[in-house]
C-alpha positions in Angstrom: 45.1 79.2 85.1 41.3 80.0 84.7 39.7 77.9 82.2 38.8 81.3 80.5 42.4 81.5 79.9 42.9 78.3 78.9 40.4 78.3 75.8 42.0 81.3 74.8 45.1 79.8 74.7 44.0 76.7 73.1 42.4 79.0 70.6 45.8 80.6 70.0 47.7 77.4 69.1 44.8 76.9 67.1 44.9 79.9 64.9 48.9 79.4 65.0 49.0 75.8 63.5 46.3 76.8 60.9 48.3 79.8 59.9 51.6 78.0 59.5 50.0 74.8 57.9 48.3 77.7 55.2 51.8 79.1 54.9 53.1 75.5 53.9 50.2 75.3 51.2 51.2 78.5 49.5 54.8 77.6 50.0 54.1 74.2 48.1 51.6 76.0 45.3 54.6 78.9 45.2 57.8 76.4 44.6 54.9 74.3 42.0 54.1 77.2 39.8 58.0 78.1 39.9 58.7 74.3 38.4 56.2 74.9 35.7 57.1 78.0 34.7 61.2 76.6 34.7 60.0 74.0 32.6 58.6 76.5 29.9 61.9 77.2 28.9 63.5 73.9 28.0 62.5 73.3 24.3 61.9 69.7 23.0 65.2 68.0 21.7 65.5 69.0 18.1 64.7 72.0 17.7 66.4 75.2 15.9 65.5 77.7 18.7 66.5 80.7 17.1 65.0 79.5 13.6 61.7 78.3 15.5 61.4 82.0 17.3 61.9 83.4 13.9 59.4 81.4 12.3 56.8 81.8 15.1 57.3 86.0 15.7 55.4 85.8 11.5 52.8 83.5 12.7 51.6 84.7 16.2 48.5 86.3 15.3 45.2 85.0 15.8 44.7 81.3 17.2 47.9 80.5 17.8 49.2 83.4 19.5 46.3 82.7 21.8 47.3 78.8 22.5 50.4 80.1 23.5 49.2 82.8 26.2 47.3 79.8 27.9 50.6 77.8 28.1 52.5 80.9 29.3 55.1 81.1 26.4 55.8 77.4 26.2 54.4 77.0 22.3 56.6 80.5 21.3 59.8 79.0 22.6 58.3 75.2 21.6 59.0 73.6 25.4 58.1 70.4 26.3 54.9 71.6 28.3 54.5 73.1 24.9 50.6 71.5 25.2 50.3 72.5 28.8 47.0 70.5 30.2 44.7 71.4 27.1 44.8 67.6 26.3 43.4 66.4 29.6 40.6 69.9 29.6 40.1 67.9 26.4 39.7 64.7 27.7 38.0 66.0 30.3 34.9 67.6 28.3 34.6 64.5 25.6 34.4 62.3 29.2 31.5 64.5 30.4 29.7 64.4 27.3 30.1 60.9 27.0 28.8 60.4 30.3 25.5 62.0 29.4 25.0 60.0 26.2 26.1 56.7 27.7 24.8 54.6 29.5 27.1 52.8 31.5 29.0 55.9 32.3 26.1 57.5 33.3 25.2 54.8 35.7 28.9 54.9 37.1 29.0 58.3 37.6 25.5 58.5 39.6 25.7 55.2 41.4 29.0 54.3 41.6 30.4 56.6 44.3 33.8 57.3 45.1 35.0 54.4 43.5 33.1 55.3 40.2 34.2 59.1 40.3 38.3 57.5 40.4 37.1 54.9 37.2 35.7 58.2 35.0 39.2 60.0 36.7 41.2 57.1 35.0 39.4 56.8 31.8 39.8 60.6 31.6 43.7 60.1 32.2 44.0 57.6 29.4 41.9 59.9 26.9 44.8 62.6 27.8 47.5 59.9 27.5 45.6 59.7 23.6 45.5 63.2 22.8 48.5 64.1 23.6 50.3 61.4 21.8 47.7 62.2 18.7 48.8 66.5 19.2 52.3 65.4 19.8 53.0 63.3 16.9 50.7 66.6 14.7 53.2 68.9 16.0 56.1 67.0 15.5 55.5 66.4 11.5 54.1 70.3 11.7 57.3 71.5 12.8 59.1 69.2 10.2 56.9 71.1 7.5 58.3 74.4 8.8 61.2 76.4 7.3 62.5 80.5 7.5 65.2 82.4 6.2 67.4 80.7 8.1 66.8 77.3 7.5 64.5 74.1 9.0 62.8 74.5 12.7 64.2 71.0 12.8 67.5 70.4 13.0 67.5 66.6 11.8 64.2 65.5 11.0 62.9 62.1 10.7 61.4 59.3 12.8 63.6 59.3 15.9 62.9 63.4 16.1 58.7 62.3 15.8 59.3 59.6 18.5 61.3 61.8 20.7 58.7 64.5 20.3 55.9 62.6 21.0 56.9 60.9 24.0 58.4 64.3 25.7 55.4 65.9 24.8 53.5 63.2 26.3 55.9 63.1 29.4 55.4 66.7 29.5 51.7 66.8 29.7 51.1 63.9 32.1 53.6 65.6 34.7 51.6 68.6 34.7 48.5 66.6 34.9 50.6 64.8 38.3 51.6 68.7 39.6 48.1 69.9 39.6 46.7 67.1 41.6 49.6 67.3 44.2 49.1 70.9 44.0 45.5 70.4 44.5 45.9 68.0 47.3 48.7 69.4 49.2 48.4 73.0 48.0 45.4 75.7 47.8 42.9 75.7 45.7 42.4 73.4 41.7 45.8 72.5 40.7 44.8 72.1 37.0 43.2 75.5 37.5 46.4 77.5 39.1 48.5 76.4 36.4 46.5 78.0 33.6 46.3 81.1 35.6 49.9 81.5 35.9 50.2 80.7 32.1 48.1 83.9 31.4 49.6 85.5 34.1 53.1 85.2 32.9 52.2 86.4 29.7 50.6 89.8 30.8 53.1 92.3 31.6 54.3 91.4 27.8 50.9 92.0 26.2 50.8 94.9 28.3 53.7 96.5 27.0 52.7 95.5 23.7 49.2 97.0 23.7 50.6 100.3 24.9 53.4 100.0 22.3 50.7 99.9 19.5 48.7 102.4 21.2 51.8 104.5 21.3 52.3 104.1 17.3 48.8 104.4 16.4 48.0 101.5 15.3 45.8 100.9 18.2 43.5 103.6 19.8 42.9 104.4 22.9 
């Protein structure tokens, strides 16, 4: 074999590992996203589902109605990723602005390398770890405020239904913290990133419909 012929070759297997190591990524990102979005459906222990649903459908205008297209669903149907990762985007921004006020975090951050970068990574992770138990135990007394026509959203409220809410919302939010970095690390592109896209994603073909159906009415215009 010419050595023409044999850089050609070794350029094939080349191209043919890359292809099929790219085709585990999106595999991996594709069997992620799937997890998520199953995990949108199961609703936090507790809850009156069909009393909840009611009780949201007269309140899903405006602000909230927005939360929820972020987290795909998960607030309308009150799942345990109900908060999706808006505590550690949170986290995230107080930690920047923090850095830029103080001191010692600013000097970590510009001198501190690798190993200061994975200190202001943790610190972040612990401010999410706060929020989310601060939003979680806020939701959980929320939904015990909330009633229909058919009853409480809470089926037996109390303290054991605000522990358990806070620490599956918690649990909730740090394992979609842990999916996005394995999604970033052994995936394609930010993990964090990709989940909030499907979130909105999952939520078009409904506002879709929706939009038309109002246009259809008249009670939106073209």
């Amino acid at each position: 074999m010419s050595s023409s012929n044999q850089i050609n070759a070794q350029a094939n297997m080349g191209a043919f590992s890359k292809a099929k190591d790219l085709q585990k990524k999106i595999l991996f990102v594709i069997l992620a996203l799937i997890v998520y979005r199953l995990g949108t459906f199961v609703p936090i222990p507790g809850i009156d589902t069909a009393t909840f649903k009611e009780i949201f459908s007269q309140n899903s205008g405006g602000l909230l109605g927005m939360f929820d297209m972020f987290v795909g669903g998960a607030v309308s149907r009150m799942s345990i990723f109900a908060l999706g990762v808006m505590p550690y985007i949170s986290s995230a921004i107080i930690m920047q602005l923090l850095t830029a006020v103080h001191p010692t975090l600013e000097q970590l951050k510009k001198d501190g390398g690798e190993q200061g970068r994975q200190k202001i990574n943790q610190y972040t992770r612990y401010g999410t770890v706060f929020l989310a138990t601060l939003q979680g135990y806020g939701l959980a007394v929320g939904l015990e405020n909330m009633s229909g026509m058919s009853g409480s959203a809470v089926m037996d409220p109390g303290l054991f239904f605000r522990v358990t809410t806070v620490i599956t919302i918690v649990g909730g939010t740090i394992f979609l913290l842990w999916l996005g970095e394995q999604i970033t690390q052994k995936g394609i592109g930010n993990g964090i990133s990709l989940i909030i896209f499907s979130g909105i994603v999952a939520n078009l073909p409904s506002a879709t419909a929706g939009t038309f159906e109002l246009a259809r009415t008249g009670a939106f215009s073209p």
